[in-house]
Each structure stands twice: as structure tokens, then as C-alpha cells.
N, C-alpha and C positions, 0 to 999 in steps of 0.2 A: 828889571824885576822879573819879566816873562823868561830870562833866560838863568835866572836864579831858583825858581819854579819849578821849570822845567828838568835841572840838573838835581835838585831835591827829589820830582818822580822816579828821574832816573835810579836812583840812589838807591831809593825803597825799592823799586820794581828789583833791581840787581840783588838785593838783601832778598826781598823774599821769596825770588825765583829759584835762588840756591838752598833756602832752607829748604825749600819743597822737593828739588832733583836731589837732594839725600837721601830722599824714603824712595828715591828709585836704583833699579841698580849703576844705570849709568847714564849719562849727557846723552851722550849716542843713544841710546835706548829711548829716552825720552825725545826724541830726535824723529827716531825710526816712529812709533806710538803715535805720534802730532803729524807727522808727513810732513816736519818744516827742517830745511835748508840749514845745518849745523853752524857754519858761518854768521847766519844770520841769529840764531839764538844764542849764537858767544856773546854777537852785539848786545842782547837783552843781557845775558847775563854780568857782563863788563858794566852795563851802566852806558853805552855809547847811543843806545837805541832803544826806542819806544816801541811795543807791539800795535800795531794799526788796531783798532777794535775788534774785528773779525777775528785776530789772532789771539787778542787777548781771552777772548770768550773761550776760544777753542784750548787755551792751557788751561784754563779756570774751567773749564767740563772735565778736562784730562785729569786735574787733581782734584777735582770734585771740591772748589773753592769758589765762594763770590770774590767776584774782581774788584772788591775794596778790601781786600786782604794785600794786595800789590801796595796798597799806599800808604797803609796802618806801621806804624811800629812795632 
């Protein structure tokens, strides 16, 4: 069950990560902006990876969103 959960967060976070880096000009840019490890935000944006909280907050300031917008439809 935790690992059916878990891959549904994933799911949303990757959905709603990408609608959000449209309104930017680029991955890299959003990248550069956050001061986070492009590698590591593919992960978020594939779905293969969770942002730790700290990170989460720091994208959710960046686009000026609450972080239940990551898990919403």
C-alpha cells in the first residue's frame, strides 16, 4: 500500500512540476533560480524522486505556490 502511495505522490509531483517550469523559460533556468542539482530535479520531474521538505518549500516560494498544489489534480 505505502509503495502505491508513494508512486501516486510521485505521479502528481512530476505532473505538477512541469506544468509550473512551462511559465519558465527553461529546466536549466529553473535549475540556476533554486541553486538545485539539474540531475536531481529530472528525478522530481520523471516521477523517480520526492523533494525532502526543505526543497519542496524552496520550489513552492520559487513559483509562488502552496505545497499542496504538488498533490492536487
Amino acid at each position: 500500500m505505502k509503495q502505491r502511495k508513494n508512486s501516486w505522490c510521485a505521479a502528481r509531483v512530476r505532473e505538477n512540476l512541469r506544468l509550473l517550469c512551462k511559465t519558465r523559460p527553461s529546466i536549466a533556468s529553473v535549475c540556476r533560480d533554486l541553486d538545485l542539482n539539474r540531475v536531481q530535479f529530472n528525478r522530481y520531474m520523471s516521477g523517480h524522486s520526492f523533494p525532502k521538505p526543505n526543497v519542496l518549500q524552496q520550489i513552492c516560494d520559487y513559483f509562488l505556490v502552496d505545497s499542496r498544489i504538488y498533490l492536487e489534480p
